[in-house]
PAVO-357850 format. One record per residue (C-alpha): residue number from 0; x, y, z. Coordinates in Angstrom, 2 decimals, decimal comma. Layout:
// PAVO-357850
{rec NUM {X Y Z}},
...
// end
This chain:
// PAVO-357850
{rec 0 {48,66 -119,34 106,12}},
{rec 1 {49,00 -119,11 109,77}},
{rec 2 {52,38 -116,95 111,03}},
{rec 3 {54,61 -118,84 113,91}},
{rec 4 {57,39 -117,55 115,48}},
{rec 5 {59,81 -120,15 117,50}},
{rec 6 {62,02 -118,11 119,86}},
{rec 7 {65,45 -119,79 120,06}},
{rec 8 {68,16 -118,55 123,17}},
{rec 9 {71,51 -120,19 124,18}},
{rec 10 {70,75 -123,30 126,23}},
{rec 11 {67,05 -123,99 124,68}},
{rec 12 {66,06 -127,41 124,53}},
{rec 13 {66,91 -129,14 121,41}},
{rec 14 {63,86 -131,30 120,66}},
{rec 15 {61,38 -128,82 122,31}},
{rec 16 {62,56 -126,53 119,38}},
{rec 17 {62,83 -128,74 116,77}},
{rec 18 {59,78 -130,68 116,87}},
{rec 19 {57,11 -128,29 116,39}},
{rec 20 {59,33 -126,25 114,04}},
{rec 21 {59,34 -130,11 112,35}},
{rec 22 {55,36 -131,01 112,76}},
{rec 23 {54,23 -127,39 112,05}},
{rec 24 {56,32 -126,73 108,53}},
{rec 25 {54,69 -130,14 107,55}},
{rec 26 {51,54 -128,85 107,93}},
{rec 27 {52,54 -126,09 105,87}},
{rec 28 {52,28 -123,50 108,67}},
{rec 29 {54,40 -120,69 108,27}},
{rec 30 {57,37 -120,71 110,77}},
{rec 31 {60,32 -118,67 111,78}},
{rec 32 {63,19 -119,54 114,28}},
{rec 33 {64,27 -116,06 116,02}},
{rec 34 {67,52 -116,03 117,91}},
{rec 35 {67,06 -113,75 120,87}},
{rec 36 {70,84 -113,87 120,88}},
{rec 37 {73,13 -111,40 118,88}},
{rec 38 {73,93 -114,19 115,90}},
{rec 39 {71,64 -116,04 114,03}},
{rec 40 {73,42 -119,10 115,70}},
{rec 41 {72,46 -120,55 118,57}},
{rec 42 {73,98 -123,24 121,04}},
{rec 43 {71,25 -125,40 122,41}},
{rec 44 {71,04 -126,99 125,74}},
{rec 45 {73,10 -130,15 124,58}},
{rec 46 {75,70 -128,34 122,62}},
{rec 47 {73,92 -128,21 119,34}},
{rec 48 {74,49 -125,51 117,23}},
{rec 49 {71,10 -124,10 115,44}},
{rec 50 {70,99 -121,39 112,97}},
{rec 51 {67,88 -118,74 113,26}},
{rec 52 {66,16 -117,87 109,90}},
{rec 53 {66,56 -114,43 111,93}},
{rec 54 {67,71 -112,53 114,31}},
{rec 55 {65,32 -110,77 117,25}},
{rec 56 {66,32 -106,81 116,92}},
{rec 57 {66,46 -107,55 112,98}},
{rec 58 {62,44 -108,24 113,01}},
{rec 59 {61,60 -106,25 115,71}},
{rec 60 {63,09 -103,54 113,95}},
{rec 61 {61,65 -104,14 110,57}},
{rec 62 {58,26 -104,40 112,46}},
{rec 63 {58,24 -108,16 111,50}},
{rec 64 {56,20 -109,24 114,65}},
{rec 65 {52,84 -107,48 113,94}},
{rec 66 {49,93 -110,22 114,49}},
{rec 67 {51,59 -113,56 114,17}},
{rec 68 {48,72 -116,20 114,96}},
{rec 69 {51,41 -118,23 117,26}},
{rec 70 {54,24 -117,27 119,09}},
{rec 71 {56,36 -120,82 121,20}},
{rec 72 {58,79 -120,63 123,28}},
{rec 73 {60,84 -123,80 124,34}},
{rec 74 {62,23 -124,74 127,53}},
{rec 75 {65,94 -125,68 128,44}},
{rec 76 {67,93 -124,24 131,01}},
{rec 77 {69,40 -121,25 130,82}},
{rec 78 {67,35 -120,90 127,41}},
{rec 79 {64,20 -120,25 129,23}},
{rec 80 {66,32 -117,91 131,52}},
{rec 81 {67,77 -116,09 128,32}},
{rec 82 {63,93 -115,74 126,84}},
{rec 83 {62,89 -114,53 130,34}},
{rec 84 {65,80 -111,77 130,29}},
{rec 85 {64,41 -110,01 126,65}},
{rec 86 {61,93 -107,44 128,09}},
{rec 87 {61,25 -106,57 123,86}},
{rec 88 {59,95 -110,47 123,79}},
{rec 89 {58,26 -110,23 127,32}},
{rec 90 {56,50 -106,95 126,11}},
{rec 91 {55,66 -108,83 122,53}},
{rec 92 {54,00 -112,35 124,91}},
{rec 93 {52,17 -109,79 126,65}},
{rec 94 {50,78 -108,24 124,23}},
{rec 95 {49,93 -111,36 121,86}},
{rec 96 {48,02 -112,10 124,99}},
{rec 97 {45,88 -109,78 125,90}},
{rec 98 {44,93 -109,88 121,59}},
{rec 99 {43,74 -113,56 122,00}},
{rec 100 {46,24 -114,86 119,65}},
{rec 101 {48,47 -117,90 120,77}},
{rec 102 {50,91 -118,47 123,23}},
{rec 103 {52,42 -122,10 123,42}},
{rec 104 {55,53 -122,57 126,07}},
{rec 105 {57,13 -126,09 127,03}},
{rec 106 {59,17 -127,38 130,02}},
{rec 107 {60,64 -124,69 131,83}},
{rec 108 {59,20 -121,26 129,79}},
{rec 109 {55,66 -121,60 131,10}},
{rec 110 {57,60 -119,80 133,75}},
{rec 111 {58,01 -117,02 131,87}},
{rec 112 {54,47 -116,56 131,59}},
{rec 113 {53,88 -117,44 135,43}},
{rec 114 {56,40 -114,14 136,19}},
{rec 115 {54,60 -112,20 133,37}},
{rec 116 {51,08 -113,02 134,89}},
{rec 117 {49,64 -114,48 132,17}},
{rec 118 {48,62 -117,97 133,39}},
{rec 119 {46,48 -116,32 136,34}},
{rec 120 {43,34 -118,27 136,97}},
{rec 121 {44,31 -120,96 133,15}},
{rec 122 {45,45 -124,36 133,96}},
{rec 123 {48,81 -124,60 133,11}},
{rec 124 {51,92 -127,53 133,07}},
{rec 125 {55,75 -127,07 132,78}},
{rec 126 {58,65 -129,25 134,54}},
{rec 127 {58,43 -130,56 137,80}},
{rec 128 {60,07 -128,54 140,01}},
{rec 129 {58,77 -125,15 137,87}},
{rec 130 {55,31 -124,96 139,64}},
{rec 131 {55,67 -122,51 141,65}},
{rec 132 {56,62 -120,33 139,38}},
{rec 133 {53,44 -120,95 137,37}},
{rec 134 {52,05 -117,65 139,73}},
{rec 135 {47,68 -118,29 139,95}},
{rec 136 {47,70 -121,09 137,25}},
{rec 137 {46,20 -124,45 138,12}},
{rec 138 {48,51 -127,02 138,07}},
{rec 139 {47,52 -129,93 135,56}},
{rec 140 {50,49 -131,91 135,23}},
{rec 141 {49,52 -133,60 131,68}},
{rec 142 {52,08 -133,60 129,21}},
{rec 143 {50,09 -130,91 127,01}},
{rec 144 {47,21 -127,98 128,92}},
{rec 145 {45,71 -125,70 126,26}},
{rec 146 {43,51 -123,32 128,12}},
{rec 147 {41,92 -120,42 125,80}},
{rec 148 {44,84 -119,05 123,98}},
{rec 149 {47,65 -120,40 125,38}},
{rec 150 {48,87 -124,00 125,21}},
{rec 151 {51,89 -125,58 128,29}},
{rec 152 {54,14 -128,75 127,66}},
{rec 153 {55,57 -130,51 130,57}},
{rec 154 {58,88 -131,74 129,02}},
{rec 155 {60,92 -133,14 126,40}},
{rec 156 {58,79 -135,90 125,95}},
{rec 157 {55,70 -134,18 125,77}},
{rec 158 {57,06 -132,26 122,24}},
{rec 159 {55,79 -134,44 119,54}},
{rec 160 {52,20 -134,18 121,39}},
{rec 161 {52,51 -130,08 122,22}},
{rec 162 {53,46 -129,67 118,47}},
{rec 163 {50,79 -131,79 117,14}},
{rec 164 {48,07 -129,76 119,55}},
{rec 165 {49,67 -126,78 118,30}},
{rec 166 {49,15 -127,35 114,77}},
{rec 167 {45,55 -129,31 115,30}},
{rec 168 {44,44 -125,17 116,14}},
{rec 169 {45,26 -124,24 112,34}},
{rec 170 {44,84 -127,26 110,30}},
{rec 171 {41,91 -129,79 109,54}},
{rec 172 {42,08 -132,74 111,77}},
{rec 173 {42,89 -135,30 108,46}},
{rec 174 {45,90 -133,20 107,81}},
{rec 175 {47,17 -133,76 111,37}},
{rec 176 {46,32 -137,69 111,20}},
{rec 177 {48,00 -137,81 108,20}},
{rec 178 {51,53 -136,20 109,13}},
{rec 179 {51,07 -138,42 112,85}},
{rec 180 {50,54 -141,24 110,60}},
{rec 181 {53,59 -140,49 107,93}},
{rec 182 {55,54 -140,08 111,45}},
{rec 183 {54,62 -143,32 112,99}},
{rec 184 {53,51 -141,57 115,50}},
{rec 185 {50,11 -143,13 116,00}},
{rec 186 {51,87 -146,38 116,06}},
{rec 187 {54,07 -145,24 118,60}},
{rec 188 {50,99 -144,20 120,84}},
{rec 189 {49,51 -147,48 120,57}},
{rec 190 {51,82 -149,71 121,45}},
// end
């Protein structure tokens, strides 16, 4: 079963969390919400408290982090920001990276892999107004980019279809038609 960490920090954005935590646990992917924060709670973007199943230094310490297949980080402002600011994490991305093992940011934390240089010479998407901070990435502007190993979102909107991607890289395509369909989301795509 395939190991995902979701990163959670103070002002992350609520559905950009949520959602692939959501579509990934249905697909019976194995998934843990880390606070990068000092409490397993943590205050999203919109003012909605979130409890971790752990806390950062706790896992770090414990070694917890050795070879997940997936590591996401959402967007939100100042959550992005507050990812950004934990070199431990930055250190963690970097490595994950250069071991060909997933990467998946939305909205505004692409940046963080723009600053970190990972996104040099990938296509890449995040929020408008983030681009430049996407540092040698090609612009795409879609509302999902995988390229290689690591997989952008441009928004909030763009969750439901950057968790579905996410999970289409660990599950049989059926499986993901089947938890779109039980979601309605293939309905919603149609119409």
């Amino acid at each position: 079963m395939a190991k995902v960490y979701v990163f959670l920090a103070d002002g992350f954005e609520d559905i950009e969390a949520l959602a692939p935590v959501d579509i990934l646990r249905r697909g019976g992917l194995d998934v843990t919400t880390v606070s990068v924060m000092d409490t397993e709670e943590v205050i999203s973007a919109h003012g909605v408290p979130v409890r971790a199943d752990s806390i950062f230094y706790d896992v770090a310490v414990d070694g917890g982090f050795e070879c997940p297949d997936l590591l996401i980080l959402p967007g939100g402002m100042p959550g992005a920001s507050n990812l950004r600011a934990n070199e431990v994490l930055c250190d963690l991305l970097i490595g994950q990276a250069e071991s060909g093992r997933r990467i998946a940011a939305i909205c505004a934390a692409p940046y963080i892999l723009g600053e970190l240089g990972l996104l040099k010479g990938r296509n890449a998407t995040c929020y408008p107004g983030f681009e430049r901070h996407l540092k040698g990435a090609n612009y795409t502007a879609e509302l999902v980019t995988t390229d290689g190993n690591i997989t952008t979102g441009r928004g909030p909107a763009a969750a439901l279809p950057f968790a579905y991607e996410l999970l289409s890289f660990f599950v049989d395509g059926e499986v993901v038609k089947s938890i779109k369909d039980g979601m309605i989301f293939t309905q919603l795509m149609t119409e």
